[in-house]
BAVOLUM-292474 format. One record per residue: chain; x, y, z of N, C-alpha, C in turn. Coordinates in steps of 0.05 Angstrom, whole numbers. Layout:
N
SITE   c       nu       nv       nw      cau      cav      caw       cu       cv       cw
SITE   A        X        Y        Z        X        Y        Z        X        Y        Z
...
***
This chain:
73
SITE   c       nu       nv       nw      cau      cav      caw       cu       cv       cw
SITE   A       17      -24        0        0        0        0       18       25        0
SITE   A        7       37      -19       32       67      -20       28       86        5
SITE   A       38      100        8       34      124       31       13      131       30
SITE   A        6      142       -1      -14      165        3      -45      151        5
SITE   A      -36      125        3      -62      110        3      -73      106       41
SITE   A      -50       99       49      -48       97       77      -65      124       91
SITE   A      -49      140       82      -64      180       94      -88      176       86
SITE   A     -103      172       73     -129      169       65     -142      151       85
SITE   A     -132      132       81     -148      108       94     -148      116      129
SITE   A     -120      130      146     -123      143      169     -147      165      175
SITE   A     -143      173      149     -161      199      155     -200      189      146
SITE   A     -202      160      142     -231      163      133     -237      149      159
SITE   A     -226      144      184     -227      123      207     -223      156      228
SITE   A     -247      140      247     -231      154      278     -251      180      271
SITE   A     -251      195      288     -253      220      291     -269      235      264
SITE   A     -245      237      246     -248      249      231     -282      235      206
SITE   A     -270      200      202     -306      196      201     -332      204      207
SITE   A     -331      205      236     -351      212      246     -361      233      248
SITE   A     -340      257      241     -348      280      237     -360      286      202
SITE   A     -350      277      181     -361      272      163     -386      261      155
SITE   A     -390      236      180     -413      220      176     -436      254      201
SITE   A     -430      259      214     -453      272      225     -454      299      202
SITE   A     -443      308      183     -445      325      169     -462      319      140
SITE   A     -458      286      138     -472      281      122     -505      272      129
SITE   A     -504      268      162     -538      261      169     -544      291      167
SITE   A     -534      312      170     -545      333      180     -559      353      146
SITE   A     -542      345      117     -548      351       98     -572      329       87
SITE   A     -581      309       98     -596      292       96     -618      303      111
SITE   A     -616      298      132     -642      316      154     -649      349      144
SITE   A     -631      361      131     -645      382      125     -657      381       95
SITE   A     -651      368       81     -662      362       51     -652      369       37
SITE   A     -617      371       38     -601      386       19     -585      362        2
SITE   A     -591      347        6     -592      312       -7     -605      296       -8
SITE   A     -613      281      -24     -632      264      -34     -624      239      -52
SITE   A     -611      216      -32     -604      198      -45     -632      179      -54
SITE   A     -614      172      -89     -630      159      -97     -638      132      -91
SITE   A     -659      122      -85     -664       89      -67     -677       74      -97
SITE   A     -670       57     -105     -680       42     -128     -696       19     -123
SITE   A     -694       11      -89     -713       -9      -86     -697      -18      -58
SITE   A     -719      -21      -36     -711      -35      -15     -722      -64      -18
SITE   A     -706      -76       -3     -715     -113        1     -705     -114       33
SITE   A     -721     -132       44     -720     -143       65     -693     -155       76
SITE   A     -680     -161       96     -658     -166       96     -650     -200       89
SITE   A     -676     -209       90     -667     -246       84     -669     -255       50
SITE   A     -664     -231       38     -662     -221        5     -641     -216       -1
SITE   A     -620     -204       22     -589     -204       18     -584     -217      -16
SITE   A     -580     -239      -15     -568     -256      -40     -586     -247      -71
SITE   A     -610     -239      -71     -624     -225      -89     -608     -198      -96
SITE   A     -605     -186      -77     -598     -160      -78     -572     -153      -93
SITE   A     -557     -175      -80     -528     -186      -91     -525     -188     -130
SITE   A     -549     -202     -126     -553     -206     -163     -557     -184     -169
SITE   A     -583     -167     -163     -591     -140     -175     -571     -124     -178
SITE   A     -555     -120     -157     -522     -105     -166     -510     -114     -184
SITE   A     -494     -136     -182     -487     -144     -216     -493     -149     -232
SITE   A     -524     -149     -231     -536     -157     -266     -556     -127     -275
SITE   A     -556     -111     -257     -569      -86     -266     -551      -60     -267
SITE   A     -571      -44     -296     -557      -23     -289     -575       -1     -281
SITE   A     -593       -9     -262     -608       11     -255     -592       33     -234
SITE   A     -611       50     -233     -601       77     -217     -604       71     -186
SITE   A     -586       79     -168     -601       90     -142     -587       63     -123
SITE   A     -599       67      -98     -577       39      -83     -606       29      -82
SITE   A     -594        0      -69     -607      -15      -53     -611      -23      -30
SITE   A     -628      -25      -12     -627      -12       12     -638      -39       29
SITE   A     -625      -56       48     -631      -84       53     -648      -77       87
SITE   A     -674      -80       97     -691      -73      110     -688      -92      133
SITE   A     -680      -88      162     -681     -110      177     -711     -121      185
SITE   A     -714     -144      191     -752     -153      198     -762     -137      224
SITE   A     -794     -132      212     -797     -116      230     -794      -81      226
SITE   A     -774      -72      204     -773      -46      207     -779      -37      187
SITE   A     -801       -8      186     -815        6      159     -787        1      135
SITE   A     -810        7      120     -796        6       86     -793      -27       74
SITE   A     -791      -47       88     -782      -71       80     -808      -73       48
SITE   A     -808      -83       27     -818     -103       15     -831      -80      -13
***
C-alpha cells in the first residue's frame, strides 16, 4: 500500500469519520440531499440483492430492511 493510500485510509477512520458521517446526516435531515433508493428488500433477500447489483444497471442503491422495520418489501 503506497503512503498516500495509507493518509487516506487514516483519515476516513476515527474521529475524523464521524465527523463527516454527522455532516452528512445533517445535509440529509435538512433536505439538501436526496439519495436515490432504487428499491428496498428485506434483509433475508441479501443474495437477491447481490444479483440485482451485478446484473443491473439501474439507478439508485439498494437498501436491505431489517424484519420488523418500515420500508421492508
Amino acid at each position: 500500500m503506497s503512503f498516500p493510500e495509507r493518509e487516506w485510509m487514516s483519515c476516513s477512520t476515527g474521529s475524523a469519520y464521524r465527523k463527516d458521517f454527522r455532516a452528512l446526516l445533517g445535509l440529509l435531515r435538512g433536505g439538501q440531499i436526496h439519495p436515490v433508493v432504487a428499491e428496498r428488500l428485506p434483509l433475508p433477500e441479501a443474495r437477491r440483492a447481490h444479483k440485482l447489483l451485478e446484473h443491473s444497471a439501474e439507478t439508485g442503491k439498494l437498501v436491505l430492511v431489517p424484519a420488523g422495520a418500515q420500508g421492508a418489501g
